[in-house]
Every structure is written in structure tokens, then in C-alpha cells.
C-alpha positions in Angstrom: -188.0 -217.0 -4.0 -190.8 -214.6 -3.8 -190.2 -211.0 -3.9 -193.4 -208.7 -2.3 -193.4 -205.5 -4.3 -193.9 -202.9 -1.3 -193.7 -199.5 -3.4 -192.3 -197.7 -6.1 -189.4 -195.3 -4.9 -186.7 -194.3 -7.1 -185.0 -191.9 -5.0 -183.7 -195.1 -2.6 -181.2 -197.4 -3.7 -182.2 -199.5 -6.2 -181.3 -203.0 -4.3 -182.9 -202.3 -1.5 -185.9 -205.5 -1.2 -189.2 -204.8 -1.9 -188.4 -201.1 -3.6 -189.5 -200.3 -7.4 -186.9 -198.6 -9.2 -189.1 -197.7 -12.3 -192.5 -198.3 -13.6 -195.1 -195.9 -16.4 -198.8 -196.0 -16.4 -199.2 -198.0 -13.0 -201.2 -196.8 -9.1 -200.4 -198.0 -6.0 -203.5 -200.2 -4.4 -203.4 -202.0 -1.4 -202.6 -205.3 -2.4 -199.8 -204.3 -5.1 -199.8 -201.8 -8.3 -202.3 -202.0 -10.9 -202.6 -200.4 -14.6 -203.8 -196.8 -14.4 -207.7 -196.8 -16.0 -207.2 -195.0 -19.2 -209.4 -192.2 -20.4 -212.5 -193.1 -22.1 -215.4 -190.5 -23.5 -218.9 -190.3 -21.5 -220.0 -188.8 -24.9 -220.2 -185.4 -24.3 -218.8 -183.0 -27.0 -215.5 -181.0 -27.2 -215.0 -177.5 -25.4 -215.2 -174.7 -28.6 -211.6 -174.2 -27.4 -208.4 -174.7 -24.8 -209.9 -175.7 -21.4 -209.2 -172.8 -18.8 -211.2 -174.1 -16.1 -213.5 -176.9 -14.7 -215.0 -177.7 -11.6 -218.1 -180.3 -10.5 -220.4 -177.8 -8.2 -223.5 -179.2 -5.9 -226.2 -177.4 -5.7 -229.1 -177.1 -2.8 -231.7 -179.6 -5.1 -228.7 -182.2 -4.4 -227.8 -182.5 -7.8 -224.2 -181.9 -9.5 -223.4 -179.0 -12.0 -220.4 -179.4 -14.2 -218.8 -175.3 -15.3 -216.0 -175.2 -18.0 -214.5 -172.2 -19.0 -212.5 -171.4 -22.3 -210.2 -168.1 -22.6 -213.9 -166.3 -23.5 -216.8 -168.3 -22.6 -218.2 -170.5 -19.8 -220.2 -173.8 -20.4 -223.0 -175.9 -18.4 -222.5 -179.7 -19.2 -225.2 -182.2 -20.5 -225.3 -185.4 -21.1 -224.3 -184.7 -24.6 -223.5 -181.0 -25.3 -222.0 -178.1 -23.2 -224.3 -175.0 -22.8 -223.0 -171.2 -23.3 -223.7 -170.0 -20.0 -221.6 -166.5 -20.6 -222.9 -163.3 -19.6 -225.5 -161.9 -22.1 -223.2 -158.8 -22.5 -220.8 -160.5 -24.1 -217.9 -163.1 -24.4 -214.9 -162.3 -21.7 -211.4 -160.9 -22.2 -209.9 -164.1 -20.9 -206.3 -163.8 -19.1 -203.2 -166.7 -20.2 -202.0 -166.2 -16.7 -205.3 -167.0 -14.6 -207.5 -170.0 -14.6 -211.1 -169.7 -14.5 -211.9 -170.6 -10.7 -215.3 -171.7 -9.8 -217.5 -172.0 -6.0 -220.4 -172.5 -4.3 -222.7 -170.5 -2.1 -225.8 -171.5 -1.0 -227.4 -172.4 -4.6 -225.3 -169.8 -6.4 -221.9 -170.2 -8.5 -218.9 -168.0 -8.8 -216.5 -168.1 -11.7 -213.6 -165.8 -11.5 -210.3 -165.1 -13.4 -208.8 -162.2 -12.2 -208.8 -160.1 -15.4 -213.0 -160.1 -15.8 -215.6 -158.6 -13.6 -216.4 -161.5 -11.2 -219.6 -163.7 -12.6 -222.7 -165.9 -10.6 -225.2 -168.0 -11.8 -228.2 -168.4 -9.4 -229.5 -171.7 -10.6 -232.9 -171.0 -9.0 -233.3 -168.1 -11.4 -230.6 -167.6 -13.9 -229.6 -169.6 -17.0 -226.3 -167.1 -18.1 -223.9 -165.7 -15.7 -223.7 -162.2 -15.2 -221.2 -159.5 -13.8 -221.3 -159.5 -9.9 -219.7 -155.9 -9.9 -219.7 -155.1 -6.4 -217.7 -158.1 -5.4 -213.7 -157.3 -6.4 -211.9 -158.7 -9.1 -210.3 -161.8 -8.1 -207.8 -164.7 -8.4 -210.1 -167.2 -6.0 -213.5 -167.5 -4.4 -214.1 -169.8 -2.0 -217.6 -170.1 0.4 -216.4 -170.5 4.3 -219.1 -170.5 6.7 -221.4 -167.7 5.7 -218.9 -166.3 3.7 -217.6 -165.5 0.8 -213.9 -165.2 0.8 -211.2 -163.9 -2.1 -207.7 -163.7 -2.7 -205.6 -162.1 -5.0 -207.9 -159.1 -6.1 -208.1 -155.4 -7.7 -209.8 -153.2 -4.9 -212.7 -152.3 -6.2 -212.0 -148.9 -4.8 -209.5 -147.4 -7.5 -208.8 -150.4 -8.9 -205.9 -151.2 -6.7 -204.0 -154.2 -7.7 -204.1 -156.1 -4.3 -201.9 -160.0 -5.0 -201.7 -160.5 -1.1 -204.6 -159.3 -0.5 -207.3 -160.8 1.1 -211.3 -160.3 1.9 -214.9 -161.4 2.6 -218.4 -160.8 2.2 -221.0 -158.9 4.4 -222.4 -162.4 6.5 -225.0 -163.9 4.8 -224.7 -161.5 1.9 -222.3 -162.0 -1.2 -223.6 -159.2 -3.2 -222.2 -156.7 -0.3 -218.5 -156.0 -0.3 -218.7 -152.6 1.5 -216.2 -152.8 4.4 -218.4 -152.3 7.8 -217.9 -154.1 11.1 -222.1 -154.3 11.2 -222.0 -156.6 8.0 -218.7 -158.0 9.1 -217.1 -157.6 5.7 -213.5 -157.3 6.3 -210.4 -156.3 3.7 -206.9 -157.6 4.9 -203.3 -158.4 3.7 -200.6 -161.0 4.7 -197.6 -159.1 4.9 -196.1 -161.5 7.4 -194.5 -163.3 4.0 -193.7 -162.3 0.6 -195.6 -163.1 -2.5 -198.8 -163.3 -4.2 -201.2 -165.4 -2.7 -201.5 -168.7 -4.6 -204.3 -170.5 -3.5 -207.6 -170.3 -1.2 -209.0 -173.2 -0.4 -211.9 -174.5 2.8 -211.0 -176.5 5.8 -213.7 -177.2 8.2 -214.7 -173.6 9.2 -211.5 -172.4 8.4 -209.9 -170.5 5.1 -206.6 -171.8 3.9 -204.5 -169.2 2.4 -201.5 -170.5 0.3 -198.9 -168.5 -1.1 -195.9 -169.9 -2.9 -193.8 -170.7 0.4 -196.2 -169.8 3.1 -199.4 -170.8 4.6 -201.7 -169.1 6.8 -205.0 -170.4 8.3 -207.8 -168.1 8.9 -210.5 -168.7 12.1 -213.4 -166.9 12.2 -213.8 -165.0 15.7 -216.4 -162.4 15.1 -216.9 -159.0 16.1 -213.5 -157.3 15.9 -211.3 -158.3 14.1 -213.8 -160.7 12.2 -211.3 -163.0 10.6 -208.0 -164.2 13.0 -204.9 -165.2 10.7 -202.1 -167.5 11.7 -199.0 -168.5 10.0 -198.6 -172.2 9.1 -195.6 -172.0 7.3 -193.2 -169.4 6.7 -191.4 -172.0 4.4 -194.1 -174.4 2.8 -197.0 -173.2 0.4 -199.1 -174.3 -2.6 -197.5 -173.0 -6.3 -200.8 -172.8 -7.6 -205.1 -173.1 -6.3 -205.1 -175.9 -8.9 -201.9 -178.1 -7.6 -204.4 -178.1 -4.1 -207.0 -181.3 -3.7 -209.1 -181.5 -0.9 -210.0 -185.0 0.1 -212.3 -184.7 3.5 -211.1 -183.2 5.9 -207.2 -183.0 4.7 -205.3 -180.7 1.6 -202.9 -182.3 -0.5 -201.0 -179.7 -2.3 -197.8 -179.5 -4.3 -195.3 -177.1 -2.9 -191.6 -175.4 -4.3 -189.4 -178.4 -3.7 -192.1 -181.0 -2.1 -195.7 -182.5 -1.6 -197.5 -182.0 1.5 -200.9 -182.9 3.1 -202.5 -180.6 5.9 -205.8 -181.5 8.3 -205.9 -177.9 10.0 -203.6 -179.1 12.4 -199.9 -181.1 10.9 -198.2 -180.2 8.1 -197.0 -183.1 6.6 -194.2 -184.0 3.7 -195.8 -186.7 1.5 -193.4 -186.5 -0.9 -190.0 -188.4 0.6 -190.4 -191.1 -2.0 -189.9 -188.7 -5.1 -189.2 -185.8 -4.2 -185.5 -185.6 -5.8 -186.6 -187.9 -8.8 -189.9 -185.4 -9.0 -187.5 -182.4 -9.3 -185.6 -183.2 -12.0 -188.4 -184.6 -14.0 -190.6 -181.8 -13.6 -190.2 -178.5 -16.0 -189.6 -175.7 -12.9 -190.6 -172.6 -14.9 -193.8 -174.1 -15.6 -194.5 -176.2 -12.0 -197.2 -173.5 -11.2 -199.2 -175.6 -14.4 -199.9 -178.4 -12.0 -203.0 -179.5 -11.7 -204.2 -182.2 -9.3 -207.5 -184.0 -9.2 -208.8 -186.6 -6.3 -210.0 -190.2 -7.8 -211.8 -190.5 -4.5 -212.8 -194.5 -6.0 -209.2 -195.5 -6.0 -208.3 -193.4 -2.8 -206.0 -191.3 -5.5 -204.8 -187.9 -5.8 -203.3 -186.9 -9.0 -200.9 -184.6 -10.1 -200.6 -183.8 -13.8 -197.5 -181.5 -14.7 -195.1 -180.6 -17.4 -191.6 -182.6 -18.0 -188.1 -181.3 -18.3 -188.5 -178.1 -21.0 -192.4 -179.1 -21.8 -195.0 -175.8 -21.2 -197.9 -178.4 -21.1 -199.3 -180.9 -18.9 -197.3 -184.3 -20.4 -197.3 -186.7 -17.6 -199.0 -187.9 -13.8 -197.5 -188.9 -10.4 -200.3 -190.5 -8.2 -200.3 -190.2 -4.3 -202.4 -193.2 -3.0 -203.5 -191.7 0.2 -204.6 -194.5 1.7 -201.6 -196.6 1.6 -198.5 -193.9 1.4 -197.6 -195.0 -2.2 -197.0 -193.4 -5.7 -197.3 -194.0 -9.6 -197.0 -192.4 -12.3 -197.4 -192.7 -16.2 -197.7 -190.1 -19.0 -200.8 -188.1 -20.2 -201.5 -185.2 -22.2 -204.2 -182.9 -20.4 -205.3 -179.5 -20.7 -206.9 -179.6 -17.3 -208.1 -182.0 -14.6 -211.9 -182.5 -12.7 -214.4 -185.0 -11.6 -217.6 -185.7 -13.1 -220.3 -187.5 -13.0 -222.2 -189.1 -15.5 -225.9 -188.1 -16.3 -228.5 -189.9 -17.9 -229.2 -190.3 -21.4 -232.5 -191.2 -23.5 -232.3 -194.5 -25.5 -231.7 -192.1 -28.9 -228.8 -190.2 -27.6 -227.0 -193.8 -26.8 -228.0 -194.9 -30.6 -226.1 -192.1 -31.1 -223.0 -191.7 -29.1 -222.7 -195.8 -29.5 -224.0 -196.3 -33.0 -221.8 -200.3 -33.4 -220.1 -202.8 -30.7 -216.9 -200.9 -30.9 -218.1 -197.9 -29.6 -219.2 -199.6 -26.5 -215.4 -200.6 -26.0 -214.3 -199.4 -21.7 -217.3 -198.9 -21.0 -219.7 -200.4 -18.4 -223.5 -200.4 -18.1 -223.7 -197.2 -15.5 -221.9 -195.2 -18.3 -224.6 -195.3 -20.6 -227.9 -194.6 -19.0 -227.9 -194.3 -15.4 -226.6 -191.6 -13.5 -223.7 -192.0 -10.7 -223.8 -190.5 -7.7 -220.1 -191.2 -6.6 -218.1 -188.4 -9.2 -215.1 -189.9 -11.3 -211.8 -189.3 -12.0 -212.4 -187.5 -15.4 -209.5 -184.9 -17.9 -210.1 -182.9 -20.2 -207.7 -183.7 -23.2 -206.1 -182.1 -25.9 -208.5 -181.9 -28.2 -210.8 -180.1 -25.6 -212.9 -183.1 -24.9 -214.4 -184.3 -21.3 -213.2 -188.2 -20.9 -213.2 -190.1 -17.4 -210.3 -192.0 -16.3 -212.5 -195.4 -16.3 -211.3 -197.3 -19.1 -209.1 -200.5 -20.2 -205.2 -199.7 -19.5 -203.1 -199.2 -22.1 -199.6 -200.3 -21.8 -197.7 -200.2 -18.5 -194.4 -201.4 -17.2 -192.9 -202.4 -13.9 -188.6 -202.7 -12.7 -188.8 -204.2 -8.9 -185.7 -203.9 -7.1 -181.9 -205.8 -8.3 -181.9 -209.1 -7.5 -178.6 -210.7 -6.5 -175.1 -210.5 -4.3 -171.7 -209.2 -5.2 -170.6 -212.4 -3.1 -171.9 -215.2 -5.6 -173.5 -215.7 -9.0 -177.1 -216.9 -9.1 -178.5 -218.7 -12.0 -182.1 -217.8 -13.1 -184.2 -219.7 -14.9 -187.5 -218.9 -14.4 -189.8 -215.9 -13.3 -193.1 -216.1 -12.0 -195.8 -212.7 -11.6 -198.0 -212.8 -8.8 -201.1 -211.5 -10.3 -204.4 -209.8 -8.3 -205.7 -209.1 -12.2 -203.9 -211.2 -15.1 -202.7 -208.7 -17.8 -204.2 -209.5 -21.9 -199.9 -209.9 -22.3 -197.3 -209.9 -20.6 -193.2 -209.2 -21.2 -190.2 -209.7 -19.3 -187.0 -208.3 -20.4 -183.8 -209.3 -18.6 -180.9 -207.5 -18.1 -177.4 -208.4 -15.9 -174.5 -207.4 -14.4 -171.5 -209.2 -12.6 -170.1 -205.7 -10.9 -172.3 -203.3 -8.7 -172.6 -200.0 -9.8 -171.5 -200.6 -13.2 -174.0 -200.4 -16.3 -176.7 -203.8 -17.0 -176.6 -205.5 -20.1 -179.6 -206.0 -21.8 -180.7 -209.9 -22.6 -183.2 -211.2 -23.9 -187.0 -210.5 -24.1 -189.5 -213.7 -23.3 -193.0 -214.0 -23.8 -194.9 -215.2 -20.6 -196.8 -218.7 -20.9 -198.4 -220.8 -18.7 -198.1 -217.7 -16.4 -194.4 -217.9 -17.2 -191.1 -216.2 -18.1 -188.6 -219.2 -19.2 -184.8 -217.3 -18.9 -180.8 -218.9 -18.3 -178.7 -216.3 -17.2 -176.0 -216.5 -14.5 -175.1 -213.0 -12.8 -174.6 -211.2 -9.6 -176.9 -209.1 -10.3 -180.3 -209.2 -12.6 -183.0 -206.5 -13.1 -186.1 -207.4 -15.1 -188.6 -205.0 -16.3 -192.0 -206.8 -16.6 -194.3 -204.6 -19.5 -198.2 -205.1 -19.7 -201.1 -204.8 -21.9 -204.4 -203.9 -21.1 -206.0 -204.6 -17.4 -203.3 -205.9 -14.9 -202.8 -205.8 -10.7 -199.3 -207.5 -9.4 -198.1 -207.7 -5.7 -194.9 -210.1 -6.4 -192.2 -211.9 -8.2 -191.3 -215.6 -7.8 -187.9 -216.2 -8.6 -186.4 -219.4 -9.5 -182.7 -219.3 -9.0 -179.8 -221.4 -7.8 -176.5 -220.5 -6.6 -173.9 -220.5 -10.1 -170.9 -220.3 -7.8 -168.6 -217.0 -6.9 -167.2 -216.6 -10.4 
């Protein structure tokens, strides 16, 4: 009997065909679930300190610019080596409440943290950031249209602290921030709801402001009132600018109590699966930690976040967009990006890869030639840059109880269907002759000949199939016979 694994969903009841009631360090695809790619080094050195920022920026020449920021400094990556780009006037005060938040405008970057004077780095020109003073201090930047938008900021005008306030640039101009309906720059706040605002991010030609349990969108609509607001939400928002993704034309965000996706026109709950097992894993008082990151290779949008009393990002769920389905598995991270990888001379990959186990994960495109589709990358605990392209580690899957309260059935053999054949495989069994009541463990069989060899009469069995190293699966086949009702 072949059981299709449809998806893992441990908020439904766990007999239900098809459902996965557990599984750690495994994706959704769209044939089955495969190991999630582990994280592997491009070679580049360790951040001086805790990562308190990333972001992969393109510039006008076409080519991508990787900014990092620690508590103090900001960094341009190399192939090899991160490059203090801080202002020449010295290292920053740093905040442990705000990230450093980085955009694009035109061929000039924006880092902001909402405790130092706001920084750009023109990169036909500069080669440090420097203060921008006139622009306000701010939470978020973000370029929309031929603007440059903030949330979250000190009025630069008595240094009024402003959290729901919003603003933009003169048109054209992101070094004027005088308020004047001939430049167009506007100031504005969202009373409508209460709360700081959470998160900016583009849409189109639009500005989506997020607080913690709102949403507004912002249309430009020219002379007047420059900027026309409308509430979303009055119920659903984003808990942080980090936990938001943008994948084309759509956010994906992680909200109070839910996840969501938005195109600028639904708001959508993409969260149904998990959302009650997601809640009790995840530590509340630290949700607004989340960070998410699109693998736009995989069609994956991750969320790293804290579990149970943990104030650090310990584990991942994974929201395959293009199939509906989720993972998960656990992962220290300080903070999440993509990258892509640059070129490097023959002496800096004698270097980085100076014997054959060095070379272990990686392919030929990671050691010379540059990628023009980014990657899925982290940035670990030890400060260091490392892509999400590597071997698996270990991974486990428990598809749905197999059985009826009606009759016994007599197992004696389980088949996986594999896409990707793991290094190993494991299958533990476990039984139980009344629903609802706990399992009890059996034994554990090595798989041969693409093979699990078990004898176990039951109503009900539950096996939990654990992997090694690169595996895809899309079914069990079951070999079982009826034992009779007693």
C-alpha cells in the first residue's frame, strides 16, 4: 500500500492520509520533502563582532553590493574579507533594540538604525559612509518611486521622537527633507491604529507600512496631499521589517498570531498549517527577533526565530510558496540574507581550499565564477557569512498513523519512495492497539536493498523514517496484511 506524503501539518489530526505529523531539517518541493541544504562557507571572513544587519544591494553598473553592520561598524564584502566602510568620523553608538536597515536609491545606499545619524554611500564617489544629517533619524528607509520614504524617526526639528510617524524626500532629491509642497516632501502620522510602525517595505509603486496589528498602503497621488494612505488591516501587521520578505510582486510577513502574504491587493493567511503548533513553539517575548530570508532557487521563504524561553534565533519554519507547504528544522543564526558569490584569483582558492576536504559541499561555481542568481546564505554564530548550499545533515520524517480501530494489520515491510536516495536511512516503529492512547516504541531497522524488514501486529503503527546526508521522498509503500480484530 503506497502512502503519497502530501504535506507536513501538525496542527491536523494525525491519521488523517497523506498528513506529516513531525519531521526536522526537511522543505517542501514539488514532488515530496527533501533535506534542507546545510550551511557551507563561500570563504569569506567572520564579522569583527554580532551581526546587526545585512542586506544584498544592486547598484546602477548592475552589479551586487553585500553591507553588514555590527553594533559599531558597517562592512563591504569581498570575495575574501569585509571592508570597514564606517563613517570617517568615527565608529557608531549602535542601538540593541534596532537593526541596521539598509536601501537603495539610484546608485546610493542608506544604512539606518534609529539611534545614529542616518549614513549613504554613493558608490560612484564614496568608499566610507557618512552622516546624511538632513534626512531624520530613522527605524527604515526604503526607495519608492522617486522617493525616499522613512518610518519610525526623531523629527529632525527638536528631535521629536516620532514611532508612527512617517515621511519622504523632496522628488528626485534624498538629501532634502525640508517639508514644501514644491519639492513634495511630505511628514505624516498613522493615527488611525496604535503602535509603532514595524516595518516599511516597496510594493510596485506603492509603500507598505506595517505596524504590529495594522497595515496601511501608501499611493502616490501628487500635488496635495502627495502621499494617499489606506488601511489594510486594522487587525493584521508585520512584528518586525526583518520578519517581511518580498518575493516579486507579493510580501510574506510574520504577524501576532499568524503568517500572511500580500500582492497590494489580498491579504492572505498562509499560515493554517502551523499556526497553533507555531505558537507554542515560538518564544512570544522575543517573536519580534524573526528574521525571514527568500531562497528564491527553491521557491522558499524562511523564517528563523527563537523557541519556547530562547532570546536567540534557534530554529526555521519554511513556507514553499510555490506549492503551499512547510518545513522546518533547527539552526543557530545571528541574522539572515542572500548573497552572491564573487570571483576569486587562483591564490585566494589555494588558500580558502588548501586539501580535498576543504572542497567538501561545494560545487565548481562556488570557487571561481561569479553567480548571478543570489543564494540563500546566514550569518552564524560565530559571525561568519555561509550559504545554505551544502550536503544535509541529518533529517527525519513521521507521515501520518497507519491503521483501523476495526482490525489489526500485520506489517512486515516498509518501502521509501525516493526522488534523491539518502547516504542512510532509519526506520523506527512504534504501535498502538487503542486510539488516543500513547505508542510504544519497537524496534529500529537499518534499510537494505532499499528496505525496512519489521513484524508487528497493531491497530495502529507510526514510523519515523531518519536520514543522513542528501535525500528527496514523496511516499511509503507498505506491506501489510489483515492480523485479524484482536
Amino acid at each position: 500500500m503506497l502512502v503519497q506524503l502530501d504535506q507536513w501539518i501538525p496542527d491536523a489530526d494525525d491519521i488523517t492520509p497523506g498528513v506529516i505529523i513531525d519531521l526536522d531539517g526537511m522543505i517542501s518541493t514539488i514532488k515530496g520533502y527533501k533535506g534542507n541544504p546545510s550551511p557551507v562557507s563561500p570563504g569569506i571572513e567572520a564579522l569583527s563582532a554580532e551581526c546587526k544587519g545585512i542586506q544584498l544591494l544592486q547598484i546602477l553598473n548592475g552589479s551586487n553590493v553585500l553591507f553588514a553592520g555590527t553594533k559599531t561598524k558597517l562592512y563591504m564584502s569581498g570575495a575574501l574579507t569585509w571592508t570597514e566602510v564606517t563613517r570617517v568620523s568615527g565608529v557608531y553608538t549602535g542601538s540593541d533594540t534596532y537593526n541596521w536597515r539598509f536601501s537603495e536609491f539610484g546608485n546610493v545606499s542608506f544604512a539606518v538604525n534609529r539611534t545614529d545619524k542616518c549614513q549613504k554611500y554613493n558608490h560612484a564617489t564614496d568608499s566610507d559612509f557618512s552622516d546624511l544629517t538632513a534626512m531624520p533619524i530613522c527605524s527604515v528607509a526604503e526607495a519608492v518611486g522617486q522617493f525616499v520614504m522613512i518610518a519610525n524617526y526623531v523629527n529632525p526639528s527638536g528631535s521629536v521622537d516620532t514611532p508612527d510617524g512617517w515621511a519622504c524626500s523632496a522628488i528626485s532629491d534624498y538629501t532634502d527633507w525640508t517639508p514644501s509642497v514644491d519639492t513634495q516632501c511630505v511628514y505624516g502620522r498613522l493615527f488611525d491604529t496604535p503602535g509603532p510602525i514595524t516595518g516599511l517595505k516597496r510594493l510596485a509603486d506603492y509603500a507598505i507600512y506595517y505596524k504590529r496589528r495594522s497595515m496601511y498602503l501608501a499611493r502616490y497621488v501628487g500635488s496635495g496631499n502627495i502621499w494617499e494612505f489606506s488601511l489594510v488591516s486594522d487587525t493584521v501587521g508585520a512584528v518586525s521589517n526583518e520578519s517581511i520578505s518580498k518575493v516579486d510582486a507579493k510580501h510574506y510577513f510574520l504577524g501576532e498570531d499568524d503568517f500572511y502574504s500580500y500582492d497590494g491587493a489580498t491579504l492572505q493567511s498562509i499560515g493554517g498549517q502551523i499556526r497553533e503548533w507555531f505558537n507554542e513553539q515560538v518564544n512570544y517575548k522575543s517573536r519580534t527577533l524573526a528574521k525571514a530570508m527568500h531562497d528564491r532557487v527553491n521557491g522558499i521563504v524562511y523564517w528563523f526565530y527563537p523557541t519556547s524561553y530562547s532570546a536567540t534565533l534557534n530554529a526555521f519554519v519554511a513556507y514553499n510558496y510555490r506549492v503551499g507547504k512547510w518545513g522546518k528544522g533547527m539552526m543557530d543564526v545571528e541574522f539572515a540574507s542572500e548573497y552572491v558569490t564573487g570571483s576569486k584569483k587562483y591564490s585566494e582558492i589555494q588558500t580558502l581550499y588548501p586539501n580535498y576536504n576543504n572542497f567538501d559541499g561545494l560545487v565548481y561555481y562556488d570557487l571561481g565564477t561569479p553567480e548571478e542568481v543570489p543564494k540563500a546564505a546566514i550569518v552564524d554564530t560565530t559571525h561568519k557569512l555561509k550559504t545554505l548550499s551544502g550536503v544535509p545533515g541529518n533529517s527525519f520524517i513521521v507521515p501520518n498513523i497507519f491503521g483501523s480501530e476495526e482490525q489489526k494489520t500485520l506489517i512486515s515491510r516498509v518501502r521509501n519512495r525516493y526522488i534523491d536516495s539518502p547516504d542512510t536511512a532509519f526506520m523506527t516503529n512504534y504501535y498502538s492497539d487503542q486510539s488516543g492512547s500513547d505508542f510504544t516504541q519497537d524496534i529500529t531497522t537499518t534499510e537494505e536493498d532499499g528496505k525496512f524488514d519489521v513484524l508487528r501486529s497493531a491497530r495502529w503503527h507510526r514510523g519515523k523514517f531518519e536520514f543522513t546526508g542528501q535525500v528527496e521522498i514523496s511516499g511509503i509503500d507498505i506491506q501489510a496484511k489483515n492480523a485479524g480484530k484482536e
